[in-house]
DSSP file (Angstrom, degrees, kcal/mol; ACC not computed):
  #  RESIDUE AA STRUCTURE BP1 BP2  ACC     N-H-->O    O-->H-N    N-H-->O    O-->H-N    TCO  KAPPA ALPHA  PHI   PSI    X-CA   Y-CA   Z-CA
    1    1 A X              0   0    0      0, 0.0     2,-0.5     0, 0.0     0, 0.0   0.000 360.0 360.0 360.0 138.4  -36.5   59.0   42.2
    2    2 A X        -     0   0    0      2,-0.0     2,-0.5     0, 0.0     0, 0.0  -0.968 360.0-148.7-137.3 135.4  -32.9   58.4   43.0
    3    3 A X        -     0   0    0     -2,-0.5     2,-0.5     2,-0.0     0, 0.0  -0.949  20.6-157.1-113.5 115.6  -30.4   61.3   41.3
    4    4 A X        -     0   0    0     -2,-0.5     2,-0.2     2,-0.0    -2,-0.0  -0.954  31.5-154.8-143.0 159.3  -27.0   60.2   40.3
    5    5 A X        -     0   0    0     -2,-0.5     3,-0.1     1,-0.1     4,-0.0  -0.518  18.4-165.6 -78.7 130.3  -23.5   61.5   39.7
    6    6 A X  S    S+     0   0    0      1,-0.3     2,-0.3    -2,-0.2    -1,-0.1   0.008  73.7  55.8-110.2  25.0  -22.1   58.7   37.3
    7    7 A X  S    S-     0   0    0      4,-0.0    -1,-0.3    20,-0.0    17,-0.0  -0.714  88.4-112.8-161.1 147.1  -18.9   60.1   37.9
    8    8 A X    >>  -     0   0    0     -2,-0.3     4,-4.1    -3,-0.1     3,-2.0   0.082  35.5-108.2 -45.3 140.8  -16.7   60.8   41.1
    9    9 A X  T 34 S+     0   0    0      1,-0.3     4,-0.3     2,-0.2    -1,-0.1   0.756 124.3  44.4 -50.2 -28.8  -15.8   64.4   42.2
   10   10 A X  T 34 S+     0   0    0      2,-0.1    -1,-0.3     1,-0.1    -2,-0.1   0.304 114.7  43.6-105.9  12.7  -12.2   63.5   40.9
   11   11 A X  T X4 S+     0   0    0     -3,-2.0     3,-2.7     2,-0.1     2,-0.4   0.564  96.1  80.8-111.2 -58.9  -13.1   61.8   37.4
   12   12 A X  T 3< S+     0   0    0     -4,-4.1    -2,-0.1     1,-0.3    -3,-0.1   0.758  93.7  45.7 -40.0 -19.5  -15.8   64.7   36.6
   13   13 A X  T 3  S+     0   0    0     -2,-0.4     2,-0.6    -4,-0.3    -1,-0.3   0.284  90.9  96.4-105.2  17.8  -12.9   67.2   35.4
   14   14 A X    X>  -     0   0    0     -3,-2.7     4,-1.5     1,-0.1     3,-1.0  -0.839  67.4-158.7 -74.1  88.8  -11.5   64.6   33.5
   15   15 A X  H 3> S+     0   0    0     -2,-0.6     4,-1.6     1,-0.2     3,-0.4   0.896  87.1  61.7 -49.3 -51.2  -12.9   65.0   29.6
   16   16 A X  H >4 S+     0   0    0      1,-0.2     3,-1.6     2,-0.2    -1,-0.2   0.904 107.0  39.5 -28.3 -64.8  -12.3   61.5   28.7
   17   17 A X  H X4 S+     0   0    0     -3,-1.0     3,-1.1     1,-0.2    -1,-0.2   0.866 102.7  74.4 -70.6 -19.9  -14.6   59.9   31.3
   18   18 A X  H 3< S+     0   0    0     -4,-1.5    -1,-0.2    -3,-0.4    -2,-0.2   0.811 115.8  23.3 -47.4 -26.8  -17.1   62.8   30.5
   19   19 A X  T << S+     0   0    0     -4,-1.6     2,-0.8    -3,-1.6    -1,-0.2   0.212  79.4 116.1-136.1  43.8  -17.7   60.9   27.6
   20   20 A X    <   +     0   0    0     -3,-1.1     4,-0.5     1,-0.2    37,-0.0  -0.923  42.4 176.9 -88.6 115.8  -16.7   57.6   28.3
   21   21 A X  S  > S+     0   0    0     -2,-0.8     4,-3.6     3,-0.2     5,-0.2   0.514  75.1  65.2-119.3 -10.8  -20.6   56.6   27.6
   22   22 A X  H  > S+     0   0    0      2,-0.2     4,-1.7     3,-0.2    -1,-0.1   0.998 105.8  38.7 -81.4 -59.4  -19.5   52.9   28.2
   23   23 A X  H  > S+     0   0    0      2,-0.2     4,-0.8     1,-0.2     5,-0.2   0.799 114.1  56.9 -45.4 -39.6  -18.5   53.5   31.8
   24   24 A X  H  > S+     0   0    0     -4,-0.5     4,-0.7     2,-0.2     3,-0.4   0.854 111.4  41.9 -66.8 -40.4  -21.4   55.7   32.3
   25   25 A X  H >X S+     0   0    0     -4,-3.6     4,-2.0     1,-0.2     3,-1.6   0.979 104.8  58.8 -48.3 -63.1  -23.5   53.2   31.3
   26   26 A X  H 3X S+     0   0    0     -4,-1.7     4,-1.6     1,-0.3    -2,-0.2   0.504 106.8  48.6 -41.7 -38.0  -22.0   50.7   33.0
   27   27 A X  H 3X S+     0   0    0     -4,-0.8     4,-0.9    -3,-0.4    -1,-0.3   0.571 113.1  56.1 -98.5 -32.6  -22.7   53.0   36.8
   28   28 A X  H <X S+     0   0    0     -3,-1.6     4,-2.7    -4,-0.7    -2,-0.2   0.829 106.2  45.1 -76.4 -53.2  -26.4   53.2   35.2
   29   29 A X  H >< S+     0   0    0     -4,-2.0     3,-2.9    -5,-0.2     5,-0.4   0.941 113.0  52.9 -48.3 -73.4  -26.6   49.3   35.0
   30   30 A X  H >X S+     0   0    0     -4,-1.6     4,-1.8     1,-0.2     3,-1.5   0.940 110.9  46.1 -54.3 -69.9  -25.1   49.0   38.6
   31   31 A X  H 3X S+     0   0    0     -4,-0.9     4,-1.5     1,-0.2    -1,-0.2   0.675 108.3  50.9 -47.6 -23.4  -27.6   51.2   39.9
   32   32 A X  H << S+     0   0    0     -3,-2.9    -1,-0.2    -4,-2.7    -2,-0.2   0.055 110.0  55.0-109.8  37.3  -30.6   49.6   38.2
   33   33 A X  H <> S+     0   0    0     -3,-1.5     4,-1.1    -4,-0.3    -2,-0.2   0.368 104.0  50.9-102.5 -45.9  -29.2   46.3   39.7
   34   34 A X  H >X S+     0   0    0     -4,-1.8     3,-3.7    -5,-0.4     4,-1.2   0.681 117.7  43.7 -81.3-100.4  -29.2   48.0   43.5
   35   35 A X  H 3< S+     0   0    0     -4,-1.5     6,-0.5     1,-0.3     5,-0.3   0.562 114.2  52.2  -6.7 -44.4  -33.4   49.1   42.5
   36   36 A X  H 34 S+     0   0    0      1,-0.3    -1,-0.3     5,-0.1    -2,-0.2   0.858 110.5  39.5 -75.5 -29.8  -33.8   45.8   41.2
   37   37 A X  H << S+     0   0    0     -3,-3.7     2,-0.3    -4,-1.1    -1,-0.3   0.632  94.0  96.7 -91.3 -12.3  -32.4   43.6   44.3
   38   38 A X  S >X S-     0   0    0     -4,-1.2     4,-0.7    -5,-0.2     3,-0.5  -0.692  72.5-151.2 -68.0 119.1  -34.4   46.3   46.8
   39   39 A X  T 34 S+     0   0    0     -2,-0.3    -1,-0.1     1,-0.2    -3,-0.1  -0.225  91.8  54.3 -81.3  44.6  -37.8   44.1   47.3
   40   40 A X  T 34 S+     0   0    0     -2,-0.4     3,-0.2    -5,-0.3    -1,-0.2   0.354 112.4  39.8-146.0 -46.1  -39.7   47.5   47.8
   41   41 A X  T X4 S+     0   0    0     -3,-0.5     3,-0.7    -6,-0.5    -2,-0.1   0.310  93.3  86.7-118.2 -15.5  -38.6   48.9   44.8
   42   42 A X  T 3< S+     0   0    0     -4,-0.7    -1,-0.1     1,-0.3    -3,-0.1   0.769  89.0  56.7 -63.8 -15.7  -38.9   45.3   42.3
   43   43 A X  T 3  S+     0   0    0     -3,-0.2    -1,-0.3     2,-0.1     2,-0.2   0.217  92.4  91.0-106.2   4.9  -42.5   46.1   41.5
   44   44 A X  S <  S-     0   0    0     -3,-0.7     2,-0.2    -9,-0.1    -3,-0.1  -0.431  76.0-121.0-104.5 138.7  -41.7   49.8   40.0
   45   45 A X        -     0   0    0     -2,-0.2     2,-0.3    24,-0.1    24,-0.1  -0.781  28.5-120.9 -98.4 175.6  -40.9   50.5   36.3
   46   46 A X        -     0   0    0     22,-0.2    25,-1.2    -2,-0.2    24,-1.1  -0.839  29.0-178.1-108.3 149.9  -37.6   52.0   35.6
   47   47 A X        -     0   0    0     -2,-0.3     2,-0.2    23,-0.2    25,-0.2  -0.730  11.5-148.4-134.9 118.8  -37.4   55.3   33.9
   48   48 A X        -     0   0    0     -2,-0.2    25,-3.7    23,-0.1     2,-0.5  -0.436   9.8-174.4 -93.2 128.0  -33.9   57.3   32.7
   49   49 A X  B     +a   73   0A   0     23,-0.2     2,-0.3    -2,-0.2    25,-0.2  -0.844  12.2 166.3-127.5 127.3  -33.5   60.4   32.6
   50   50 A X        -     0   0    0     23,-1.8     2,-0.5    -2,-0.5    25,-0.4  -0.725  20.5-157.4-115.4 157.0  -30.2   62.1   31.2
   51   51 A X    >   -     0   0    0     -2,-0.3     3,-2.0    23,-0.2    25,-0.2  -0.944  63.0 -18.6-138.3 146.9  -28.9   65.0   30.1
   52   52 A X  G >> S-     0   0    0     23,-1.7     3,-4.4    -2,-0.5     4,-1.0  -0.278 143.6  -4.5  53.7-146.7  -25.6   65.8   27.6
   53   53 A X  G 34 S+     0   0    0      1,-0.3     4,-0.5     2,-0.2    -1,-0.2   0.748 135.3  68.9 -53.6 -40.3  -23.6   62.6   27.7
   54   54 A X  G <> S+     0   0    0     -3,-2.0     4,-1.1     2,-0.2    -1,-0.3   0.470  92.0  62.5 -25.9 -22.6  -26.2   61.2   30.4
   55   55 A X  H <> S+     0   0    0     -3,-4.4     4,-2.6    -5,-0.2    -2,-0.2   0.931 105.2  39.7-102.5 -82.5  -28.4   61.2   27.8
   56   56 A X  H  X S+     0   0    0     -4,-1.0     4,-1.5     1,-0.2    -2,-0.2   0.656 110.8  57.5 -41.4 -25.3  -26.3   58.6   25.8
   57   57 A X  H  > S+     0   0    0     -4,-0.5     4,-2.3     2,-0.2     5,-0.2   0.912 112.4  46.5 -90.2 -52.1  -25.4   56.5   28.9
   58   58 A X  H  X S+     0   0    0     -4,-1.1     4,-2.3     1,-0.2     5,-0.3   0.965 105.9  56.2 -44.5 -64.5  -29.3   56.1   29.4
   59   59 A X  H  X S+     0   0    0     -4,-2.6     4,-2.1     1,-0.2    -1,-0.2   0.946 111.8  36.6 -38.1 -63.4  -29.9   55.5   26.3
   60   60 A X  H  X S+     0   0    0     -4,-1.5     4,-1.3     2,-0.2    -1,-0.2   0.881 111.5  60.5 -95.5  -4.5  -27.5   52.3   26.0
   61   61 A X  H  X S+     0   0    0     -4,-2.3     4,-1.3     2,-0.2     3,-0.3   0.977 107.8  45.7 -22.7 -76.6  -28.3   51.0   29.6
   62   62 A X  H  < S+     0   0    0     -4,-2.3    28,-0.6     1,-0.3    29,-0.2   0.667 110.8  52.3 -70.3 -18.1  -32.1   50.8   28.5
   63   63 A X  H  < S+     0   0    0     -4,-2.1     3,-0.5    -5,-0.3    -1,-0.3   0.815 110.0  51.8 -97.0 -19.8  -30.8   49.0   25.1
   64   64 A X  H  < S+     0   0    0     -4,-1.3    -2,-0.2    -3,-0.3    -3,-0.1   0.758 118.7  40.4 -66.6 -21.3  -28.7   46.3   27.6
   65   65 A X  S >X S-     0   0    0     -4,-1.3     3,-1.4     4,-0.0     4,-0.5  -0.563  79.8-178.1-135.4  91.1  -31.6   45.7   29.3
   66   66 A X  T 34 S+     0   0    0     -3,-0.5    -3,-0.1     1,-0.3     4,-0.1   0.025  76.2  23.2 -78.5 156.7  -34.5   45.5   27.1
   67   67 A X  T 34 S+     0   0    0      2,-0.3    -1,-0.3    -5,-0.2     3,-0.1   0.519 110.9  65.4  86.7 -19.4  -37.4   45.1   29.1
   68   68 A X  T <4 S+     0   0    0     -3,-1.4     2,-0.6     1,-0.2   -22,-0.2   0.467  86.2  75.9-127.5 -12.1  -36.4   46.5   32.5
   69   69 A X     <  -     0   0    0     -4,-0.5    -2,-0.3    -7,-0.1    -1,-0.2  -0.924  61.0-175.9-104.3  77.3  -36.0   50.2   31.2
   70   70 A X        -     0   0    0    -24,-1.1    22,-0.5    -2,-0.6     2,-0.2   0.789  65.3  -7.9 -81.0 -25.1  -39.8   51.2   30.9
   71   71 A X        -     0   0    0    -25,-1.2     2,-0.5    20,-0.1    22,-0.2  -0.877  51.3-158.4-173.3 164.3  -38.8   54.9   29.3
   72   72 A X  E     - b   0  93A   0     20,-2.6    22,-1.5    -2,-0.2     2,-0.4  -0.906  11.2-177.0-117.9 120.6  -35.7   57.3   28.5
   73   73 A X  E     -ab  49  94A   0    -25,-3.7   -23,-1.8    -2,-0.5     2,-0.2  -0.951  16.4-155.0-123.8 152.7  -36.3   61.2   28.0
   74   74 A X    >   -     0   0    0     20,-4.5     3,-1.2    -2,-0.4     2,-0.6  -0.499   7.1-147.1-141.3  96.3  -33.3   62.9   27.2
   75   75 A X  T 3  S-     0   0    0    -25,-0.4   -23,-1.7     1,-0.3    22,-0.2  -0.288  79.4 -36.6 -59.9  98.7  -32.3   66.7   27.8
   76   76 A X  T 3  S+     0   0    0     20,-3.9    -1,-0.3    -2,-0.6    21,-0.2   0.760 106.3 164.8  74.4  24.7  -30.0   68.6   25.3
   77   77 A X    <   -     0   0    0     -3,-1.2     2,-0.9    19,-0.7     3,-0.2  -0.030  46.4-120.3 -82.1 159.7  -28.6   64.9   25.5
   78   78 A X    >   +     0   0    0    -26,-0.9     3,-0.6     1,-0.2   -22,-0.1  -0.741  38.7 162.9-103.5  99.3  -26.1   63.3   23.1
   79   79 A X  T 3   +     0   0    0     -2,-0.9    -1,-0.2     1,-0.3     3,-0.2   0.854  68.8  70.4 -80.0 -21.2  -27.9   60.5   21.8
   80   80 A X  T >  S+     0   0    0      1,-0.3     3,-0.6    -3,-0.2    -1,-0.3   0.520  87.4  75.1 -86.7  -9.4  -25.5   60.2   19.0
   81   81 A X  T <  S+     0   0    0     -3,-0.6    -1,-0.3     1,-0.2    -2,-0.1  -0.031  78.2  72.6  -5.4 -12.8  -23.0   59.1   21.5
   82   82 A X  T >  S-     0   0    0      1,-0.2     3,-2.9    -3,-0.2    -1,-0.2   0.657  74.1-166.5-153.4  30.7  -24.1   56.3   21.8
   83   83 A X  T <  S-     0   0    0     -3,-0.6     4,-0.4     1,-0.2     3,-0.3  -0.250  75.0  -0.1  91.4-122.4  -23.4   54.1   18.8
   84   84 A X  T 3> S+     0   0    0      1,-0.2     4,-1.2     2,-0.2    -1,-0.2   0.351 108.6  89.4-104.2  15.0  -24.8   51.0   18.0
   85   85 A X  H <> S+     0   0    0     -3,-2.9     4,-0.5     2,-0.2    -2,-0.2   0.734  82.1  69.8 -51.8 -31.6  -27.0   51.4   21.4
   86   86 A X  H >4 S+     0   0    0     -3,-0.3     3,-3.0     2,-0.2    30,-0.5   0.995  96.2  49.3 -68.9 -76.7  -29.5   53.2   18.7
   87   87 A X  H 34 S+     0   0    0     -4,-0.4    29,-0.5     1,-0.3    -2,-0.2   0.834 114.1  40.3 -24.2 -84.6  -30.2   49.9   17.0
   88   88 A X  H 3< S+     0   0    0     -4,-1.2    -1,-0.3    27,-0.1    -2,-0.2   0.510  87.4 119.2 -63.8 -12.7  -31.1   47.7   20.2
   89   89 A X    <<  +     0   0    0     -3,-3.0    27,-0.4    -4,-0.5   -26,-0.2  -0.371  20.8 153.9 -66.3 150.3  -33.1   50.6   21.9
   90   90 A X        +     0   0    0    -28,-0.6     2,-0.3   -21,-0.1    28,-0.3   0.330  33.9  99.3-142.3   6.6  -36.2   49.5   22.3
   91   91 A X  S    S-     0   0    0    -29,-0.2     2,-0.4   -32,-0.1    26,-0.2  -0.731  88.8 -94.4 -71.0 133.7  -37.6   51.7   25.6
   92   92 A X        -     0   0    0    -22,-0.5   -20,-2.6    -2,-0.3     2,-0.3  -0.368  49.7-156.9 -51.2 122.3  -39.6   54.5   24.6
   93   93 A X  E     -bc  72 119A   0     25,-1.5    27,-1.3    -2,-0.4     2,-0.8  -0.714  13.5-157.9-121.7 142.9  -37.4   57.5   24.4
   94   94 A X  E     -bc  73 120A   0    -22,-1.5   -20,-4.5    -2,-0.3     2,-0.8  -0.933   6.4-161.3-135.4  91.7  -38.2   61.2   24.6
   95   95 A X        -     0   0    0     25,-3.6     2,-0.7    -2,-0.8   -20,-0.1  -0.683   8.1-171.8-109.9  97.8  -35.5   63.8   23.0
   96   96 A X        +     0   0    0     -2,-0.8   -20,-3.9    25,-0.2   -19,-0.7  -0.744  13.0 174.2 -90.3 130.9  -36.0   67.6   24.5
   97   97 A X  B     -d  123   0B   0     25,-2.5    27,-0.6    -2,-0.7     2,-0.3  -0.962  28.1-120.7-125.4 134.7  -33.9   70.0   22.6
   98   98 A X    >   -     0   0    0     -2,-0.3     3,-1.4    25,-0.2    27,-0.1  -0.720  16.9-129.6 -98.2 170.0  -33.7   73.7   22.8
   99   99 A X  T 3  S+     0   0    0     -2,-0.3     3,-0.3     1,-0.3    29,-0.2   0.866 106.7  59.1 -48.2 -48.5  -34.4   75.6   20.0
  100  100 A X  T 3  S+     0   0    0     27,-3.9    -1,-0.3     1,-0.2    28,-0.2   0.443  92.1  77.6 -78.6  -9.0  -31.3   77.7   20.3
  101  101 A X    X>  +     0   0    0     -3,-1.4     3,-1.7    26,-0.4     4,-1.6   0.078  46.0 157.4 -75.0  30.2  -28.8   74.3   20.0
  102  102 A X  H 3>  +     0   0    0     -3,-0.3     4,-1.2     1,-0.3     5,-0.2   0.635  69.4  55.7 -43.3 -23.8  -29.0   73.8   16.8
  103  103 A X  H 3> S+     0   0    0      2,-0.2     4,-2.3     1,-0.2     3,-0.3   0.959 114.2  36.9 -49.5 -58.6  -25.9   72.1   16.9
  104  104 A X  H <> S+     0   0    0     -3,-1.7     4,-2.7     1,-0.2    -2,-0.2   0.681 116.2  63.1 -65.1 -28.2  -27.1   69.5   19.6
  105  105 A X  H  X S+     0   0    0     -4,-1.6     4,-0.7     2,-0.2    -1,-0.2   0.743 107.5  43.8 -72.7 -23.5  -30.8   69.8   17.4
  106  106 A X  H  X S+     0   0    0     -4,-1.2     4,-3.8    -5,-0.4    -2,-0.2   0.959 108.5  53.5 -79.2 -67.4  -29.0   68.5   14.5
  107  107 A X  H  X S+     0   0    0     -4,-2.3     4,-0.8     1,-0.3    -2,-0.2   0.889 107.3  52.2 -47.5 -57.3  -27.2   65.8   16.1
  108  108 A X  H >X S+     0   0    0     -4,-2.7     4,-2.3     2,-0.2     3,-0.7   0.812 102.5  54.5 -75.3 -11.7  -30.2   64.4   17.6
  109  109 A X  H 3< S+     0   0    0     -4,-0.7     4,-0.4     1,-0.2    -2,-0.2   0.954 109.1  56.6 -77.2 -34.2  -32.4   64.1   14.5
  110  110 A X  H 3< S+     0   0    0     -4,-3.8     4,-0.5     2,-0.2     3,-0.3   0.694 108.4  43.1 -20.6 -34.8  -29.3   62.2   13.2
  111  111 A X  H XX S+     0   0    0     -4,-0.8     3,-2.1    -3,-0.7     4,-0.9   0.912 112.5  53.0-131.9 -53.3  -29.5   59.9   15.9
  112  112 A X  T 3< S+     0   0    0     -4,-2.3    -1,-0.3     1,-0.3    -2,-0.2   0.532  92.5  68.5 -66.9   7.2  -33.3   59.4   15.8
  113  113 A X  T 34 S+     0   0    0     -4,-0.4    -1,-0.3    -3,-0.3    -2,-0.2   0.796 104.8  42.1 -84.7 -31.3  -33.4   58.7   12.5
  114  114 A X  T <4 S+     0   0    0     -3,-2.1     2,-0.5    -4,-0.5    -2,-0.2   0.580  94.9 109.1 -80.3  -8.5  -31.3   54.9   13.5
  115  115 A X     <  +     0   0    0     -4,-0.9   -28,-0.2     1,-0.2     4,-0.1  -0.538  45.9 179.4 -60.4 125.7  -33.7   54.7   16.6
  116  116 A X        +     0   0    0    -29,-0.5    -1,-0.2   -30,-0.5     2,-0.1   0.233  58.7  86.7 -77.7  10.1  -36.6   51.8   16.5
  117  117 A X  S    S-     0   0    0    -26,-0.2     2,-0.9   -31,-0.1   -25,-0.1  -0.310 106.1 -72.9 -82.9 168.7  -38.0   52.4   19.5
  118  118 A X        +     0   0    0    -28,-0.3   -25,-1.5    -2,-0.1     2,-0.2  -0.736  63.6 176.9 -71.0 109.7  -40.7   54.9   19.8
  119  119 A X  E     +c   93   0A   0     -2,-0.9     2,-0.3   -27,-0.2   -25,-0.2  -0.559  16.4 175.1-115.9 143.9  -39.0   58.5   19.5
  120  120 A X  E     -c   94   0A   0    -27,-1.3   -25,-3.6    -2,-0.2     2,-0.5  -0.787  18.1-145.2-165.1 143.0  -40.4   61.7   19.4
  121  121 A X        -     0   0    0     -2,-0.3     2,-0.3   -27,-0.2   -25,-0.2  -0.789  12.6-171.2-104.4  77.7  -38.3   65.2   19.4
  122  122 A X        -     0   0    0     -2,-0.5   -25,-2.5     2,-0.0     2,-0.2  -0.496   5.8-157.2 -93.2 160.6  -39.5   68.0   21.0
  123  123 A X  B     -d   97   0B   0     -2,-0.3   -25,-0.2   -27,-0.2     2,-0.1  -0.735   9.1-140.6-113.1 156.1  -37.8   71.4   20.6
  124  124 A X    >   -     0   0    0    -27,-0.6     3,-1.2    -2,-0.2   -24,-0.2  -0.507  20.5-128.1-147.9  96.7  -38.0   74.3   23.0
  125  125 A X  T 3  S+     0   0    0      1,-0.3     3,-0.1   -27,-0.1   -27,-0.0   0.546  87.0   8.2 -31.4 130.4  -38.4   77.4   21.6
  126  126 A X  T 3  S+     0   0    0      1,-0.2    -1,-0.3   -28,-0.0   -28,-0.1   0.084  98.8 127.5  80.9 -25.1  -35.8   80.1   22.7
  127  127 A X    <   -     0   0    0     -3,-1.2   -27,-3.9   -30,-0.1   -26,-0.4  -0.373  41.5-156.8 -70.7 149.0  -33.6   77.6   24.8
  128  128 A X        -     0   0    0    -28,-0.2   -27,-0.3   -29,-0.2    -1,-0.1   0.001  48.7 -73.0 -86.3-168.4  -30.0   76.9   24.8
  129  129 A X  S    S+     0   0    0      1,-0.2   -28,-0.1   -29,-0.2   -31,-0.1   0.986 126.9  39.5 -59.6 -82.1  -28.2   74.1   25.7
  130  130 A X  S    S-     0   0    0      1,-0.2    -1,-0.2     2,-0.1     7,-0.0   0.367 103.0-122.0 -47.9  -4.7  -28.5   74.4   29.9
  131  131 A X        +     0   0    0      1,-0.1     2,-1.6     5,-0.1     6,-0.2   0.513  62.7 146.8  86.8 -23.4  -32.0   75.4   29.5
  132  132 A X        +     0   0    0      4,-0.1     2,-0.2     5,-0.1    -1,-0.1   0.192  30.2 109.7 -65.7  28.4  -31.4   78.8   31.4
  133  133 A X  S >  S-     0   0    0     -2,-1.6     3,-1.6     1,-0.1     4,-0.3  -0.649  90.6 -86.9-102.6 138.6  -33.8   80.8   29.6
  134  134 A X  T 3  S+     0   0    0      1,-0.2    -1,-0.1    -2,-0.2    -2,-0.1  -0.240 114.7  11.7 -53.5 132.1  -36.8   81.7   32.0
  135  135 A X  T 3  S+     0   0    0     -3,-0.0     4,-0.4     3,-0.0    -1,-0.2   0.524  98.8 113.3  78.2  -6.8  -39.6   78.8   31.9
  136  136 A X  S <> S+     0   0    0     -3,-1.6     4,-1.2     3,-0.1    -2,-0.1   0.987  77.0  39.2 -60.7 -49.7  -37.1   76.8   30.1
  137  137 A X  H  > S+     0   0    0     -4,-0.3     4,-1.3     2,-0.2    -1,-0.1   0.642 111.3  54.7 -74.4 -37.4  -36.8   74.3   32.8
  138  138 A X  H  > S+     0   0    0      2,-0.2     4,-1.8     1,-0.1     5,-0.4   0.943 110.1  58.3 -56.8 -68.7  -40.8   74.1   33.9
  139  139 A X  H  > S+     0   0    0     -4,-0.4     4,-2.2     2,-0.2     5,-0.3   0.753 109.6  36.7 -21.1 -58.4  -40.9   73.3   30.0
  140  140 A X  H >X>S+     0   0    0     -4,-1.2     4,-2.4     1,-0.2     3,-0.8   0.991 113.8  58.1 -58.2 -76.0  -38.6   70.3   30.3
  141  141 A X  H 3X5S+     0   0    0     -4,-1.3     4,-0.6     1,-0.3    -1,-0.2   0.677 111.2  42.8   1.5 -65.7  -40.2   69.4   33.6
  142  142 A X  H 3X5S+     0   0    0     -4,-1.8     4,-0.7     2,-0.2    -1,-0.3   0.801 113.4  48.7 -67.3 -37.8  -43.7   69.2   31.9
  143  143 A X  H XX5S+     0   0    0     -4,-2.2     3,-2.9    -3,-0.8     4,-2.4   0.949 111.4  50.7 -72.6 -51.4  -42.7   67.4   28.9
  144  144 A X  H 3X5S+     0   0    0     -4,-2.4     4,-1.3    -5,-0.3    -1,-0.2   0.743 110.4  53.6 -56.3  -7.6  -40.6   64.7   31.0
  145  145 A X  H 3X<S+     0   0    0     -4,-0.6     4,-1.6    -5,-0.6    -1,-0.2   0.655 104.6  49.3 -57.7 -44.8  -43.6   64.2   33.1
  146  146 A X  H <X S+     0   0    0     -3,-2.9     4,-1.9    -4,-0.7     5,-0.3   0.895 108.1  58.3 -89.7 -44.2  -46.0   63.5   30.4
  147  147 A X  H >X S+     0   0    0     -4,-2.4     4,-2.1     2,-0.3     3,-0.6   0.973 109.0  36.7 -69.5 -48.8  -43.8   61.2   29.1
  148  148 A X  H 3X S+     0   0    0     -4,-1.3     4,-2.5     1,-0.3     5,-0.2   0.842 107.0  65.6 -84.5  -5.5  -43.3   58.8   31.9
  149  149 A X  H 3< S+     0   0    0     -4,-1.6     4,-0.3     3,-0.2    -1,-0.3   0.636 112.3  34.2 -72.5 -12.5  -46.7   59.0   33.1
  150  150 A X  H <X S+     0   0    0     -4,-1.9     4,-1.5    -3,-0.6     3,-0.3   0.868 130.4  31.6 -87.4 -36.6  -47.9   57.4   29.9
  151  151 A X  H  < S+     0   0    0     -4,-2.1    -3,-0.2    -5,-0.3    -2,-0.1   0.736 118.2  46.1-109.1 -20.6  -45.0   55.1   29.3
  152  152 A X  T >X S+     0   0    0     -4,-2.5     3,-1.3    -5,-0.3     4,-1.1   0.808 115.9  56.9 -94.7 -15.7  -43.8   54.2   32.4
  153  153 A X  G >4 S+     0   0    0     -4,-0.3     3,-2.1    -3,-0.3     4,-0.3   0.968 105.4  50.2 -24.0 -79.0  -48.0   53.6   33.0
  154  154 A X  G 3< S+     0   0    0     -4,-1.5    -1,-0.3     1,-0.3    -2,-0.2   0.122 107.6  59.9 -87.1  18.0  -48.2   51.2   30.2
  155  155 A X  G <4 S+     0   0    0     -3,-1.3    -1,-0.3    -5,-0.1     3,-0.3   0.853  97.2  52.2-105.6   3.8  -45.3   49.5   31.7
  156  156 A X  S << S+     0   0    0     -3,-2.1    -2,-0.2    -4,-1.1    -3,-0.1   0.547 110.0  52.5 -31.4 -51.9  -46.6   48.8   34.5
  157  157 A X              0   0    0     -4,-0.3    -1,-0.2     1,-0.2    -3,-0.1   0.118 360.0 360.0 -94.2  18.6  -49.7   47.2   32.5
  158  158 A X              0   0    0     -3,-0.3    -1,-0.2    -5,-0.2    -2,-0.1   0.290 360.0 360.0-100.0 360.0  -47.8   45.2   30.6
C-alpha cells in the first residue's frame, strides 16, 4: 500500500491545482510507473483509491491505462471531474457516498450513469462529506476492502 500526496506542501493551498485532475492524474501515472519498474512489486494488481478530487484523478489514471488498474473505489470522490475519463473507464470502480452529501450524492449518480465499467454506489447512512460521523470511517474501510478483495482477486486470475 503506498499513500500519496499528489500535490506538494506549497501547491496544496492553491485551488487551481486542487482540481487540476489532469496533473493529478498525471502524479498517479508516475507513480504506477515507479510500482511497475519495481521487480517485487510487477506481479501485484493495482488498485486506486481516492477521495474528493482524488477520486477523479483515479478514476482517469485507470482509464489511461486500461488493463494495469485492476480496481478504483472512490470516497465522497468527484467522479464527475473527470470528463471524458468516464467513457474509457473500464477498471471496476466502487463509489462510497455519505448519506448526508447529497450534493456530492447527486453528482456521483450523474457521473455513473456515463460509466461502462462495473459501478456500484454505496451510500452511507448518516455521513457527511469527511466521514466524521462515528463508524463512518470503519464503514468505508469495510466496503473498500470487499471491493478489492474480489476485484483486485479476479485480476490477479486473469
Amino acid at each position: 500500500t503506498l499513500l500519496l500526496d499528489l500535490l506538494t506542501e506549497t501547491e496544496a493551498p492553491q485551488r487551481a491545482k486542487v482540481f487540476d485532475i489532469e496533473l493529478l492524474s498525471e502524479r498517479l501515472l508516475d507513480a504506477i510507473a515507479w510500482a511497475r519498474a519495481k521487480p517485487e512489486l510487477q506481479c501485484l494488481p493495482i488498485g486506486l483509491f481516492g477521495a474528493s478530487t482524488g477520486a477523479a484523478a483515479a478514476i482517469s489514471a485507470a482509464a489511461s491505462r486500461p488493463g494495469q488498474v485492476g480496481a478504483v473505489v472512490s470516497r465522497g470522490g468527484r467522479p464527475d471531474l473527470a470528463h471524458e475519463a468516464l467513457d474509457f473507464l473500464r477498471a471496476p470502480t466502487l463509489l462510497i457516498v455519505g448519506g448526508e452529501d447529497e450534493q456530492v450524492l447527486a453528482m456521483n449518480r450523474e457521473a455513473m450513469l456515463r460509466m461502462r465499467a462495473d459501478c456500484e454506489l454505496k451510500v452511507v447512512r448518516g455521513a457527511t462529506h469527511l466521514f466524521g460521523e462515528p463508524g463512518a470511517l470503519e464503514k468505508v474501510t469495510e466496503l473498500a476492502t470487499a471491493w478489492f478483495a474480489q476485484h483486485l482477486k479476479a485480476a490477479i486470475s486473469a
